[in-house]
VMD Tcl script that builds the backbone (N, CA, C; Angstrom):
set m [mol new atoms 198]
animate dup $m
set s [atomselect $m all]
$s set {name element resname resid chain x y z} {
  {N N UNK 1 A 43.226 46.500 181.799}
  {CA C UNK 1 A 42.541 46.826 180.578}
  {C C UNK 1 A 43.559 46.861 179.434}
  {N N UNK 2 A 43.145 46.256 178.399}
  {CA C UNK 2 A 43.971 46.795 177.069}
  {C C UNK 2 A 43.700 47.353 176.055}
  {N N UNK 3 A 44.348 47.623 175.280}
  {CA C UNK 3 A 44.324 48.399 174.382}
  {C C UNK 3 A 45.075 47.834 172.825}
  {N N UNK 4 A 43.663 47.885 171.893}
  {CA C UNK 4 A 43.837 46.950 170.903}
  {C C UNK 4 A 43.973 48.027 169.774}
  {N N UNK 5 A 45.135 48.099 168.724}
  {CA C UNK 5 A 44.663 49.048 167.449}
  {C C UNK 5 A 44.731 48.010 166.176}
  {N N UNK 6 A 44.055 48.738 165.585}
  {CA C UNK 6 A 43.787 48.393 163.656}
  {C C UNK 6 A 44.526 48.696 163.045}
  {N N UNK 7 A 45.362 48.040 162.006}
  {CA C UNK 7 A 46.066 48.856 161.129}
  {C C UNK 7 A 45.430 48.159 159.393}
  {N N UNK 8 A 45.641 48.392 158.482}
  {CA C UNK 8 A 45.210 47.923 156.898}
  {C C UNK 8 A 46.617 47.305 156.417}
  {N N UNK 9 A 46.935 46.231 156.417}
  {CA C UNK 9 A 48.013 45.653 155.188}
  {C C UNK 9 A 47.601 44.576 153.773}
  {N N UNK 10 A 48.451 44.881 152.821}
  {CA C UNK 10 A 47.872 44.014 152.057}
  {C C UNK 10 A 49.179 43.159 151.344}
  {N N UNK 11 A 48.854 42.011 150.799}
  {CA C UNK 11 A 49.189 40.892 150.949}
  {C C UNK 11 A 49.007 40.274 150.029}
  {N N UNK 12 A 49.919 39.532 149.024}
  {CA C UNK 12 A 49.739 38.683 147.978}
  {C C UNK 12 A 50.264 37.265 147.805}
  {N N UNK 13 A 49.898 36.249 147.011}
  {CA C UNK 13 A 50.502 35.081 146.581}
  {C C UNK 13 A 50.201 34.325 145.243}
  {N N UNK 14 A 51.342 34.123 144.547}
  {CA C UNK 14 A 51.095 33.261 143.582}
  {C C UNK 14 A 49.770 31.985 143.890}
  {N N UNK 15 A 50.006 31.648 144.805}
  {CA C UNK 15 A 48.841 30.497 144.530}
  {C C UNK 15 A 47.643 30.368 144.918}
  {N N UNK 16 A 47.431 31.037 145.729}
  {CA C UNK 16 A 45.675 31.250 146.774}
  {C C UNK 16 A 45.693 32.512 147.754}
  {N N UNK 17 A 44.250 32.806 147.895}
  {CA C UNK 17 A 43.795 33.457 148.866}
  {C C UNK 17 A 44.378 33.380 150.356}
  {N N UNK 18 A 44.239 32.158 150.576}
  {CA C UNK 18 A 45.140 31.741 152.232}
  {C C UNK 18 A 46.228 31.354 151.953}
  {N N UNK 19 A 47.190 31.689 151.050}
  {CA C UNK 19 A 48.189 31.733 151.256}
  {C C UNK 19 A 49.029 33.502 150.978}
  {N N UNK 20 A 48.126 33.863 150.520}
  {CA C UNK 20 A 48.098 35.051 150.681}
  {C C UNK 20 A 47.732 36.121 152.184}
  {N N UNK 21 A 46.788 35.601 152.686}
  {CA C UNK 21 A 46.324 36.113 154.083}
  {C C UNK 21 A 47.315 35.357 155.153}
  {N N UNK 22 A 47.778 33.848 154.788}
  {CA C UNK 22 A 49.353 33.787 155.540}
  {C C UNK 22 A 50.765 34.074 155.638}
  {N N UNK 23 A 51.048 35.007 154.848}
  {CA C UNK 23 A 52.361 36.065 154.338}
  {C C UNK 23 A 51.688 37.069 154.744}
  {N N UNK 24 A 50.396 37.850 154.782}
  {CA C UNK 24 A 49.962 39.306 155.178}
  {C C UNK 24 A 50.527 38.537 157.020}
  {N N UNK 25 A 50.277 38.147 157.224}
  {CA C UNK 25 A 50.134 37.538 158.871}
  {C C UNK 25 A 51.315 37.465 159.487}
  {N N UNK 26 A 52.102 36.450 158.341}
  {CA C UNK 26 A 53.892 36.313 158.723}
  {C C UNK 26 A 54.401 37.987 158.625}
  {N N UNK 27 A 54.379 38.410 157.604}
  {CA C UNK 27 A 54.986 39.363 158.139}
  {C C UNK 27 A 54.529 40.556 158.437}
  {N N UNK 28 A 53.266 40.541 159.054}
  {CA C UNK 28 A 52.907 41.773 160.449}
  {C C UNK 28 A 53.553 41.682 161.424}
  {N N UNK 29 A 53.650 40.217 161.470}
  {CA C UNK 29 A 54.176 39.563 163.031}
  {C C UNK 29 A 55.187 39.883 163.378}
  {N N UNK 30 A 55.994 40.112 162.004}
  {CA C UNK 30 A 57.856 40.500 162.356}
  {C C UNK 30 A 57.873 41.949 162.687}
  {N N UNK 31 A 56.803 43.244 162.435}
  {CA C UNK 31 A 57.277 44.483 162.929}
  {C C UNK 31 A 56.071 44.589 164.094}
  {N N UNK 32 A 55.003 43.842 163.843}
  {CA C UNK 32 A 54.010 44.245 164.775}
  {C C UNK 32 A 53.939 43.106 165.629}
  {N N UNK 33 A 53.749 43.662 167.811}
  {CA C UNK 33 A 53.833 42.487 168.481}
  {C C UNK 33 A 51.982 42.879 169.100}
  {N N UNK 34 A 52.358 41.528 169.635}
  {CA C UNK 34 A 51.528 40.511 169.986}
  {C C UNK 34 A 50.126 40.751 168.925}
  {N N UNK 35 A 50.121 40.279 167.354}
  {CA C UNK 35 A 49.015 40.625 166.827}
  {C C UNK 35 A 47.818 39.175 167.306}
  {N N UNK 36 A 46.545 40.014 167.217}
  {CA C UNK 36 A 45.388 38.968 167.612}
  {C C UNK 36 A 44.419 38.431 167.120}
  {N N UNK 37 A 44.504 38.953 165.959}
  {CA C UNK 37 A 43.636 38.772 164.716}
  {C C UNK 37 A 43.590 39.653 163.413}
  {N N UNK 38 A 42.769 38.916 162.566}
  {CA C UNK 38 A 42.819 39.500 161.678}
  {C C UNK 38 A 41.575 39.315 160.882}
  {N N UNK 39 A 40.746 40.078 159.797}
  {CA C UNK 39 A 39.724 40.220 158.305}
  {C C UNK 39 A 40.495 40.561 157.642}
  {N N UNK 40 A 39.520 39.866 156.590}
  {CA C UNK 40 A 39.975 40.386 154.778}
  {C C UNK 40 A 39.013 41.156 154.743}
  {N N UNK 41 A 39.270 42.345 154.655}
  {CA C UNK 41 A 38.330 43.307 153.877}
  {C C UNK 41 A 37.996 43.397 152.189}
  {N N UNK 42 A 38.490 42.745 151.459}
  {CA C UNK 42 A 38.543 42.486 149.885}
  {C C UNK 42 A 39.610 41.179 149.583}
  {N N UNK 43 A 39.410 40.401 148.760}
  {CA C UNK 43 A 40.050 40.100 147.688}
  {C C UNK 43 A 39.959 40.457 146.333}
  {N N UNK 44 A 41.130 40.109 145.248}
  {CA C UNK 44 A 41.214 40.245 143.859}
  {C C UNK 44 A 41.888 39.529 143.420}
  {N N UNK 45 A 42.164 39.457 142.153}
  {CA C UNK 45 A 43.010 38.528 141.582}
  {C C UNK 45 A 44.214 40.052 140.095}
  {N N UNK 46 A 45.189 39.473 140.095}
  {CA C UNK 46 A 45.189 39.399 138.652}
  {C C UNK 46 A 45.552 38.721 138.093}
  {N N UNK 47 A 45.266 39.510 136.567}
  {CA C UNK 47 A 45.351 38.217 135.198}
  {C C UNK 47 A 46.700 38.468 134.489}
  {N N UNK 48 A 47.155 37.469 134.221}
  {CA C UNK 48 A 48.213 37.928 132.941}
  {C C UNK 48 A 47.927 36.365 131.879}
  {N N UNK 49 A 48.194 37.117 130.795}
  {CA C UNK 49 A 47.509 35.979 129.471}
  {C C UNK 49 A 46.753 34.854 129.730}
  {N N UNK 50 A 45.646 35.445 130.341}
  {CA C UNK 50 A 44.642 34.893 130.591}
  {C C UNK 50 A 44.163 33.788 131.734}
  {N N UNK 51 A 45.692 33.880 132.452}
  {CA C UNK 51 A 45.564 33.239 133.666}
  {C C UNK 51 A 45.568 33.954 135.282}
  {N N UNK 52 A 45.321 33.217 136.254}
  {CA C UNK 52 A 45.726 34.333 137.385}
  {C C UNK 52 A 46.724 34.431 138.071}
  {N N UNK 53 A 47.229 35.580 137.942}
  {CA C UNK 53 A 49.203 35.870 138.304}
  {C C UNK 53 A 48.923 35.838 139.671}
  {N N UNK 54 A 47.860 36.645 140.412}
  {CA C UNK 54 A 48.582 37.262 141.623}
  {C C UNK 54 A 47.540 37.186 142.388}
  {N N UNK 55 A 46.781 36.497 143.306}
  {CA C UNK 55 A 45.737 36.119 144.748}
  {C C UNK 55 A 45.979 37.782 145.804}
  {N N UNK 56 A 45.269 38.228 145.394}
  {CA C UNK 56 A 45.936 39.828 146.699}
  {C C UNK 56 A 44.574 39.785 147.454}
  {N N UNK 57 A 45.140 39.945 148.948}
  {CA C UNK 57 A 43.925 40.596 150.034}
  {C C UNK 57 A 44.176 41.763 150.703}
  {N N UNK 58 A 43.529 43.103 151.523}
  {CA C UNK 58 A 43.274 43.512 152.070}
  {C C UNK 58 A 42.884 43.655 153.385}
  {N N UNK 59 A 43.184 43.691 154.242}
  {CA C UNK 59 A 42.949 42.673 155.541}
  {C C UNK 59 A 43.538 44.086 156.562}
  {N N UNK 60 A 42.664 43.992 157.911}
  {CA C UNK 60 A 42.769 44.410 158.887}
  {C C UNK 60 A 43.267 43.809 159.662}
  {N N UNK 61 A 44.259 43.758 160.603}
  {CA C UNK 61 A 44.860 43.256 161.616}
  {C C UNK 61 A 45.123 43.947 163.090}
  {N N UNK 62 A 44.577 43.456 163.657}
  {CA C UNK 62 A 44.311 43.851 165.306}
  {C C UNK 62 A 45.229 43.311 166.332}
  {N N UNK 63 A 46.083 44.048 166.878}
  {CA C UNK 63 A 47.335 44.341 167.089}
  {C C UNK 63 A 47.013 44.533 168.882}
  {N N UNK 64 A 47.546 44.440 170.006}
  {CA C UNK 64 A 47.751 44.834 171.479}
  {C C UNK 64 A 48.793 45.611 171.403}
  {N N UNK 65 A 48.491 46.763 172.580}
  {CA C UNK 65 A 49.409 47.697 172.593}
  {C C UNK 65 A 50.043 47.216 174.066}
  {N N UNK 66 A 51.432 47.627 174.109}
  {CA C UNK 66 A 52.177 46.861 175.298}
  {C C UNK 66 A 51.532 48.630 176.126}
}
mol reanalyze $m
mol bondsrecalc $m
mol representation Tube
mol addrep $m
């Protein structure tokens, strides 16, 4: 049997959404092992002079416990 936990990280990128949810991913991976998935629980954006600076998600990631 295993044993799976949740944790909340969040995650940004200059250029998109999935590239944003692939840096939240890269680096769970480096403190957290064997992760198994993951949701976005939200996206947003922000603006600076009228453009969008910053793609950020919210995301749950589901993790195995050794």
């Amino acid at each position: 049997m295993s044993v799976v936990k949740i944790t909340e990280i969040s995650a940004s990128s200059s250029k998109s959404f999935e590239k944003a949810m692939k840096n939240g991913i890269e680096r769970a991976s480096k403190t957290l092992q064997n992760v198994r998935g993951a949701w976005v629980e939200s996206q947003k954006v922000t603006v600076k002079d009228g453009q969008i600076d910053q793609y950020r998600v919210i995301m749950k990631v589901s993790f195995e416990l050794n």
